[in-house]
N, C-alpha and C positions, 0 to 999 in steps of 0.2 A: 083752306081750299075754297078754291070760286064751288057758288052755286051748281051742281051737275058733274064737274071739272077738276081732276086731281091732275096739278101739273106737278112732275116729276124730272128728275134724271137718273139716266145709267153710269157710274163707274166702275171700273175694275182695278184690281191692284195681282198682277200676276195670276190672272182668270180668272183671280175669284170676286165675283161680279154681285151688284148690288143696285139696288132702287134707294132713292136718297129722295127726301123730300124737306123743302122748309117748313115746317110747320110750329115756325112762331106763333104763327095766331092759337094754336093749339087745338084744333080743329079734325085733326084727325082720329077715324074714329078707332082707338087701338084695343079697342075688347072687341072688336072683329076679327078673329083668328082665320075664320072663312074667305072672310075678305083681301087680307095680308098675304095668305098662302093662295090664291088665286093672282094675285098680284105676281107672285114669284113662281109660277106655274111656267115651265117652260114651250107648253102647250098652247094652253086657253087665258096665259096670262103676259106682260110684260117679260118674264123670266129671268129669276136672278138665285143666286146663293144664301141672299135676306135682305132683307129693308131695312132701311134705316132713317129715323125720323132728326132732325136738326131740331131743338130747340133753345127759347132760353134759359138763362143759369144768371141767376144772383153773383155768385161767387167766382165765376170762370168767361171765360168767351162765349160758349156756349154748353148746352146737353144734347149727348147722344143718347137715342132708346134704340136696341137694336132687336130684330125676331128673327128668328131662324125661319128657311123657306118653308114651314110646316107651320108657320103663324104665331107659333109661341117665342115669347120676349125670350131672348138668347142670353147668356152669359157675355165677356168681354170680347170682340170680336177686331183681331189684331188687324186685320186687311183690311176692315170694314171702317175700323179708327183711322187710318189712313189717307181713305177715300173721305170721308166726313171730313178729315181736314182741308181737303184739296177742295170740296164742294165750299166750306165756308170761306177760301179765300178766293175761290169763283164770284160767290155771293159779295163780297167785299165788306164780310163779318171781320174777318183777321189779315193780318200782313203776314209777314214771313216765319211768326211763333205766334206758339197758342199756349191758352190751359184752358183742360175742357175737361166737364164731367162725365162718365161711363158709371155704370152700373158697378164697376170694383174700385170705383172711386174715383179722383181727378190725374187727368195724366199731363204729359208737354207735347209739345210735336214743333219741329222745323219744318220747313217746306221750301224748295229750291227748285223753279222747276216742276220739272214733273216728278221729282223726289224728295218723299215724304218719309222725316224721319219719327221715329215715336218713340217715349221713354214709356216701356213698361214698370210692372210692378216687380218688388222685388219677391224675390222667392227665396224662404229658410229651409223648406222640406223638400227632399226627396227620394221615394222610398222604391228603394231597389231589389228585385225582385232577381232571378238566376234568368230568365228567360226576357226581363224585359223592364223598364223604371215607370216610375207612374208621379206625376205631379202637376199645379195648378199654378198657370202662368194667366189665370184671369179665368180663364175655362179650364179643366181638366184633361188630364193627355196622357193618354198610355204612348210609351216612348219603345220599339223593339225591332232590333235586328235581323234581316233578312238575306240571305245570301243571293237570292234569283228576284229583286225588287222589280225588274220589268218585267218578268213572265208569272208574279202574281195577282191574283185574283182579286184584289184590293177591296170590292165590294160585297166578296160572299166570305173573306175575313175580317172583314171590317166590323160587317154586323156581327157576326159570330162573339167574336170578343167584346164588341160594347158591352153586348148583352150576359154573356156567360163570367163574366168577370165582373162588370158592375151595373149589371142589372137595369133595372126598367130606367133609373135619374140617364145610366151608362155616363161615358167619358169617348171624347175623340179619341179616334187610335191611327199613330204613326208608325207606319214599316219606313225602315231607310236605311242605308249604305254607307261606310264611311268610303271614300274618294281620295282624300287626302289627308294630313295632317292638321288643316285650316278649313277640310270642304266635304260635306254630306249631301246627299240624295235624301229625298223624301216622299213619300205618298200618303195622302191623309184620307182615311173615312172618316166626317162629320158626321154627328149627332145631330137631329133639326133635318140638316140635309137629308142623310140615310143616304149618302152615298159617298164616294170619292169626290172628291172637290180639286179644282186645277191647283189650288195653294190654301195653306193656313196660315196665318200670322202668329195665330197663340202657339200653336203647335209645331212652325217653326222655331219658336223661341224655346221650345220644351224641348227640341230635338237637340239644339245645342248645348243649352242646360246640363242636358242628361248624360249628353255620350262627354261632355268633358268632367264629368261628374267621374264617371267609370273611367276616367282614363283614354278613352276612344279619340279626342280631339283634344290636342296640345296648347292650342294659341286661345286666345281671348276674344279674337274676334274669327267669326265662322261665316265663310259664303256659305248657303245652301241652294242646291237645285229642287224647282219644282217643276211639276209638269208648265208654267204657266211662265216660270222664268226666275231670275235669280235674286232673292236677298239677303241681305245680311243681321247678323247678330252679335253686337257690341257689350261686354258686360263686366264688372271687376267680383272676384270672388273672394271671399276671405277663409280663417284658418278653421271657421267652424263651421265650413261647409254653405255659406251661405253666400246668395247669387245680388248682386247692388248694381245699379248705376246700367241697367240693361237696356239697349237699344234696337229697335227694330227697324231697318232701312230698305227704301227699295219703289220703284216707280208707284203712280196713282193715278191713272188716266179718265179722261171725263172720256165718255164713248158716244150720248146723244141725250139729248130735252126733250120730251114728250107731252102729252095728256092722257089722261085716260077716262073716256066718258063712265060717269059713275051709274048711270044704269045699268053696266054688263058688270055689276058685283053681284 
């Protein structure tokens, strides 16, 4: 960061929006939670869904650190790896492929365009419940079925469930629809956020995971709808249940550059 001076950008990857910053030099100050979540304030701040810091990595392209819009360092953040890759081939870090580090490890991404594809982690577990699946595609997801998905209250069961099922750490929680044979609706309340969010990326991937886990979706590869628009989810399954080779696709838009005088932290 200049002297005074956090220069910054906005992206979004199907609404779910974010503050992206270079900060090679390593200069940002990230044990300010205050400051972060001011930052992502959609009030008195820049306003976003979470920040995310770009920097370097020994071993990869680059490192992502990513916080949820309440300041604290977030788990894996599938929309937010997206946009980070799009930023670094703004920046002219990377060309059309990466590997880059994330908090659950090192992942890949393609980038075409304004579509940005990303190999998740694989997933062994997931434990299915009568009313609903629950498992961890980088972050945590309760995965359950709704009959009336637009005329729910998304954000006064959202929290309900985070909390009453897993407590104070909780887990995102996905209501959603099947549509087709190949295509789901989805609505996601985030953790960090504490609210409904226009998309999730981890939790898009959990939604597919899950319902063709139960039998709910046939094919292998699933569009899903969010409030913010539509991607997809690529993945090969094998005979012990277990989920390989998953992919997460779908646009990544740069939205504006800014500054932000650091006196008003």
């Amino acid at each position: 960061m200049d002297a005074g001076v956090l220069t910054f950008s906005k992206y979004q990857a199907t609404g779910n929006d974010f503050v992206l910053v270079d900060d090679r030099t390593e200069t940002f100050p990230v044990d300010n939670k205050a400051f972060i979540a001011r930052l992502c304030h959609r009030r008195f701040g820049i306003g976003a869904d979470g920040l995310i810091l770009l920097r370097n990595d020994t071993s990869s392209d680059f490192r992502m650190i990513y916080f949820n819009a309440d300041g604290a360092e977030g788990s894996l953040c599938g929309n937010g790896s997206r946009c980070v890759v799009a930023f670094a081939k703004h920046l002219g870090i990377i060309g059309d492929s990466c590997n880059f580090q994330a908090i659950d490890g090192m992942h890949e991404a393609t980038i075409t365009g304004e579509a940005v594809r990303l190999k998740m982690g694989n997933v062994s577990e997931i434990r299915e419940k009568e009313q609903y699946s629950f498992l961890d595609t980088g972050s945590p997801h309760h995965v359950q079925e709704v009959e009336d998905l637009p005329g729910l209250d998304v954000p006064v069961e959202g929290k309900r469930l985070r909390y009453s099922l897993y407590g104070e750490k909780g887990s995102n929680i996905n209501f959603v629809r099947v549509t087709e044979p190949d295509r789901v609706s989805v609505r996601t309340y985030e953790r960090g956020v504490e609210d409904e969010t226009f998309s999730c990326g981890t939790g898009v991937t959990a939604v597919a995971l899950a319902l063709h886990r139960k039998g709910r979706l046939g094919e292998q590869r699933i569009a899903v709808d969010t409030a913010g628009g539509e991607l997809q989810v690529e993945f090969n399954n094998d005979q012990h249940g277990g989920y390989s080779n998953i992919w997460l696709s779908g646009p990544a838009r740069k939205v504006y550059e800014g500054t932000w005088q650091l006196r008003n932290q």
